[in-house]
N, C-alpha and C positions, 0 to 999 in steps of 0.2 A: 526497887520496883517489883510488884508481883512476877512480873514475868521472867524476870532472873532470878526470882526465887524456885520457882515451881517448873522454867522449862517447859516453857509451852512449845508446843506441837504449831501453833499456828495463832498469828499476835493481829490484831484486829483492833482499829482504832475510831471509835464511833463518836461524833458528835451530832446535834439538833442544827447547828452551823454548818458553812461551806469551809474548804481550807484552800489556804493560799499554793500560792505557784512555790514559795518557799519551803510551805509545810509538805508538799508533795513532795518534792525533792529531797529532804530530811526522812519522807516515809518511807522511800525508794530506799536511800542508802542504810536504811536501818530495816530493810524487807517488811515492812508493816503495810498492813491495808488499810485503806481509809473507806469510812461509810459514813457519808456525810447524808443531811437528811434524806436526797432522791432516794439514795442507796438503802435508808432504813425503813423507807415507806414501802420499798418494792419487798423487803426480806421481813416485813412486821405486817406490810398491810395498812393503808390509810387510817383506818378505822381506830385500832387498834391504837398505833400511833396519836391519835389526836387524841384517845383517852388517858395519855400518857403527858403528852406537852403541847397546849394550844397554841405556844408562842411563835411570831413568824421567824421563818431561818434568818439567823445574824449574816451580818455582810462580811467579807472575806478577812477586813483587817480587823476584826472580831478572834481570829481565831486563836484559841487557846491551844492548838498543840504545838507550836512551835518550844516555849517553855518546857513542854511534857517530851518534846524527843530531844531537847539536848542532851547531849553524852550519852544519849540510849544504847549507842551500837553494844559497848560491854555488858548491858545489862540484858540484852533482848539476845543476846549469845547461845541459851540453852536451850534445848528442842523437849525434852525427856526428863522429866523428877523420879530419882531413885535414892533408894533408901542409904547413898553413901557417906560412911562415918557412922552407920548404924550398927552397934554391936550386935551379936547373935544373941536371942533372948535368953534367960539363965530357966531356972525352972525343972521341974522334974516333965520325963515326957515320955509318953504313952509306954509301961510294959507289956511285953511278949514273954511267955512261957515257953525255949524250944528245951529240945534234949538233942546233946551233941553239935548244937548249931542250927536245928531244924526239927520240924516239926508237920505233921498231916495232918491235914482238914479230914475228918473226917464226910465220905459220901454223904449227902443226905436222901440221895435217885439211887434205887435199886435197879435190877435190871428190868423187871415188869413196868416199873415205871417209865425207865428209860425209854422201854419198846410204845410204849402207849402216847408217850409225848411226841415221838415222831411219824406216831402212824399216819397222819395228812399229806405229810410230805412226802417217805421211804415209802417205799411197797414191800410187804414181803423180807421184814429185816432180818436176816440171816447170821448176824453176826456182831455181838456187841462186847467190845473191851474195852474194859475201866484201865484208863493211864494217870498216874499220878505227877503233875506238871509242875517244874520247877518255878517259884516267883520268890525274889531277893525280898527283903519287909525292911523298912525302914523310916525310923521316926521323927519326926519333924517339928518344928518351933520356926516361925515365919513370923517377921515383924513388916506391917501391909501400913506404907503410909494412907490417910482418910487426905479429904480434903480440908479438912478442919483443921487439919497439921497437928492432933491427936493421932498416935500412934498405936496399934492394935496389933494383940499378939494371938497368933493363930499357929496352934497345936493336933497333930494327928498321924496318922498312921499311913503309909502308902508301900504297892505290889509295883516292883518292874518284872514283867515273862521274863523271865533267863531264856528265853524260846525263842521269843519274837522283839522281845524290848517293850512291850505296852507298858502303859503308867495309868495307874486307878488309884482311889483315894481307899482306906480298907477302915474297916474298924475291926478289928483285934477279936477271934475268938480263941476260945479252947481250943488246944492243939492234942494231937496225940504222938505216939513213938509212930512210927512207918515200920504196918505190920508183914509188909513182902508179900502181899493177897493182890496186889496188884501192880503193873509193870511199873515203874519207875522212868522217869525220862531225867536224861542228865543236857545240862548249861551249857547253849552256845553262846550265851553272854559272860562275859567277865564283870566278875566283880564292881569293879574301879570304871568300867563301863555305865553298867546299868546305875551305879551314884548319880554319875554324870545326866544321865536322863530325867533320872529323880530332881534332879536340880533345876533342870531345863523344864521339867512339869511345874514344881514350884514357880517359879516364876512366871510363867504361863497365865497359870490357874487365878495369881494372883496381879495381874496386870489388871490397870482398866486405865478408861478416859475418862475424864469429867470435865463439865463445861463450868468457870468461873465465870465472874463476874464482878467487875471491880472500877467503884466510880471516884473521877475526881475533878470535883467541881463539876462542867458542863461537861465533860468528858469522859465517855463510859468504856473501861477496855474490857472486850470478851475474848478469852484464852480457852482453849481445850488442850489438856494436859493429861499425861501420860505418866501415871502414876505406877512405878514398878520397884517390883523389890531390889537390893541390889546382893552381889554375892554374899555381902559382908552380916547382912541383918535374915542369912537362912543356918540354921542350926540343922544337922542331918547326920542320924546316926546309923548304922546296921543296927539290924537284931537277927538278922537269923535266914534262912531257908523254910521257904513256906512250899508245900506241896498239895498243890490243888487237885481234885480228882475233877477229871472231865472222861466220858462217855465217846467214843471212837464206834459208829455204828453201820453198817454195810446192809444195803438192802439192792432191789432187781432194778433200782432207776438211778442208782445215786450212792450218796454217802452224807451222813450228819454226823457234826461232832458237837455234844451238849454238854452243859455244865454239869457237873455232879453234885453243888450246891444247889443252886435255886429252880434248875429245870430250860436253861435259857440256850437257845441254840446258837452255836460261838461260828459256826461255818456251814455250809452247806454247799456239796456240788451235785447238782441231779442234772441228768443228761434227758430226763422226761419226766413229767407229772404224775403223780401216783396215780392209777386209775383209783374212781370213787368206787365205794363197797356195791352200788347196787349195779355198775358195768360190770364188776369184777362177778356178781352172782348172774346174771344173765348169761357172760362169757362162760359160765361153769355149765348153765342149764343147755348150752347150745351145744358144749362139747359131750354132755350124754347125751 
């Protein structure tokens, strides 16, 4: 049966007929729901439905699921399809270039830049230092069952913070040596941790639901399945110690801390609003 293939989430037994006092009973002990025509009119809509089957609803000793749920209970057993028995895909998978293990991103925000992207927010920044943020990198090969039951291999690159544990998807750039120009932060995460995470992303990222649909004879079953990977089909390699440069900035309202790649503000605590430039000149013309 589909449903003990795929693990449905939730098993749904629909016919154009009514079902007997038998077939309910049968449906009960096999947890299935029955939607016999009232039930698909109200969830399709008369309309719809009549565009579909004009015939009037069969009479109860009509019904064809009794046949369709014998011996169902073992096969309607699974809740969740995951990739298990699936081997970890073979393949070559995404290089990193580090030195000694690790390697620095190099800033792409200077500090003028820095001060400029936060001027709306900070007032008055007084103080900016570039830290260079520890993130574990590691390579991945994921086999994502379809509903097609064609199976798809998906390859790429992923950051856990050694800091905080975050999980982001990365694409790989040129790295350099860590030239000591700026502080360095060291790993409150371990290693064999932040894997763990990675893996827990992985499968995450690659979960979904899809709605089936599967007919036999007058009887249509609708399944929503749960399509996840399993340990066995995630390939997951270390490469290295990536060191991100983020922007640590102190101003008279607050504090921001920005990326040093793309400009993107990662936190913010301001205790008050910046005043705008044309309060802030007014306030100067009142004080002479």
């Amino acid at each position: 049966m589909l449903s003990g293939k795929t693990g449905a989430d939730r098993r749904i037994v629909a016919s154009l007929g009514t079902f007997s006092a038998e077939a309910r009973r049968l449906a009960e002990e096999a947890r299935v729901q029955l939607w016999d025509r009232t039930r698909l009119e109200e969830e399709a809509g008369r309309m719809l439905l009549a565009e579909v089957d004009t015939r009037p609803a069969a009479a109860a000793d009509d019904s064809l699921l009794e046949p369709f749920l014998q011996g169902a209970d073992k096969a309607l057993g699974g809740r969740t399809s995951s990739s298990d028995g699936t081997a970890a895909p073979d393949g070559p998978l995404p290089a990193l270039e580090v030195i000694d293990g690790e390697g620095m991103l190099p800033p792409s925000i200077d500090q003028e830049r820095a001060r400029a992207l936060v001027s709306e927010k900070l007032e008055g920044a007084f103080r900016l230092d570039l830290r260079m943020v520890p993130k574990y990198c590691y390579a991945y090969a994921c086999t994502i069952e379809r509903s097609s039951g064609h199976p798809e291999v998906r390859r790429g690159a992923l950051l856990v913070g050694a800091i905080g544990g975050e999980v982001s998807g990365w694409e790989p750039r040129p790295l350099s040596r860590w030239d000591g120009a700026a502080a360095r932060m060291e790993p409150a995460l371990e290693q064999a941790q932040a894997m763990e995470k990675a893996r827990e992303w992985l499968v995450s990222e690659n979960t979904r639901v899809v709605n089936l649909k599967h007919d036999r004879g007058s009887v249509t079953v609708y399944e929503k399945v749960t399509l996840k990977p399993s340990a066995e089909a995630i390939r997951l390699e270390y490469r290295g110690l990536v060191l991100w440069p983020v922007w640590g900035i102190e101003g008279g309202n607050g504090a921001v801390v920005l990326d040093g790649v793309d400009g993107r503000i990662l936190k913010e605590e301001l205790f008050a609003p910046a005043a705008r430039p044309e309060a802030a000149s007014r306030a100067n013309g009142h004080l002479r």
